[in-house]
C-alpha positions, 0 to 999 in steps of 0.5 A: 543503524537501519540495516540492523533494523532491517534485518532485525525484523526480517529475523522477527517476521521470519520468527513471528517474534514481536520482541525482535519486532519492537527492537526493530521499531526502537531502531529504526525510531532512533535511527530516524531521530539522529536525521533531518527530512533533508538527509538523504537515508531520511526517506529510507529509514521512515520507509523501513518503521513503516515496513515495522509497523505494517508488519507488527500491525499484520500480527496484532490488528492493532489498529494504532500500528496502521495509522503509524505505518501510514504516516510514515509511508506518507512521509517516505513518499513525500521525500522519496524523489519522483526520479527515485526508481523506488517512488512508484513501489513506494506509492503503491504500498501507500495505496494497499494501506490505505485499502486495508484502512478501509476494510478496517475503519469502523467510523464513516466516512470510510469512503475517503480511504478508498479515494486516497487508495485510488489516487495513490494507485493511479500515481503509481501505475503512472510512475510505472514503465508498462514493461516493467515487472510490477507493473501488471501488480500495480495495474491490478491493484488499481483496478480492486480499489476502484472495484471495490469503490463501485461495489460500495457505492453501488450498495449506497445507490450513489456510484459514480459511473466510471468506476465499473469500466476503469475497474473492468479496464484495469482487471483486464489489462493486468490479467493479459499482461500477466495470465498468472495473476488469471483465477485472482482477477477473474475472482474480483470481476466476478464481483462486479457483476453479483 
């Protein structure tokens, strides 16, 4: 039932086809009500409505889509085994969301988004292997949160010292690993210094 799912929304976002993408939502939603939590696809399954929502959330802005993208991928990472290879990819999606709920909440506190962001972002560069072909991607997501954190704080007189040089650190490392990823990376320090 979720390879239908899955590849219903792959159809649907391929498409930019929102009736094929509620099919998948109602799929996978089934799907996910036949399993318990201690089944072995539960985190599968929750992970691919949160793929749904996400990507429904892409084409609507409705707000109600991210927080129920969020949720999902929390209970996704909450189940997915730390010795699952997909744990860090996982992990890391969490953190991008809660970066984008950042950018869009409207109501403080907005900060704690960023918080959970970096945390989430720290696992997953950790769960990482430093050869591994995401890991430059991962690294540098790191690094845009806590840049991102310093330039918030920076505006509100309140940083927090580290943030600028883990920020730097991250962009840093992530640009000599992977020199493609060169002209995003030098973009954001140039934030850091304006």
């Amino acid at each position: 039932m979720r390879s239908y799912g899955d590849a219903i929304m792959m159809r649907a976002v391929g498409q930019n086809d929102f009736a094929s993408l509620n099919a998948a939502i109602d799929i996978h939603g089934a799907a996910l009500e036949l399993l318990t939590p201690e089944h072995a696809a539960y985190p599968a399954v929750t992970g691919s409505l949160a793929k749904a929502f996400h990507a429904r959330y892409r084409g609507t802005g409705n707000i109600q889509d991210l927080d129920r993208a969020i949720e999902h991928l929390k209970t996704t990472v909450e189940y997915t085994p730390f010795t699952d290879p997909d744990h860090a990819r996982i992990t890391d999606l969490l953190g991008k969301s809660f970066m984008t709920k950042y950018r869009t909440a409207v109501q403080p506190p907005r900060s704690q988004y960023l918080d959970y962001a970096i945390t989430l972002h720290r696992q997953a560069v950790a769960l990482t292997p430093r050869e591994h072909r995401h890991y430059a991607g991962r690294l540098e997501s790191l690094g845009k949160a806590y840049s991102k954190r310093y330039r918030s704080q920076l505006r509100r007189n309140s940083i927090q010292p580290n943030d600028l040089q883990q920020a730097e650190r991250c962009l840093t490392e992530a640009m000599e690993r992977e020199p493609s990823r060169a002209e995003r990376i030098l973009h954001e320090l140039g934030k850091l210094n304006q």
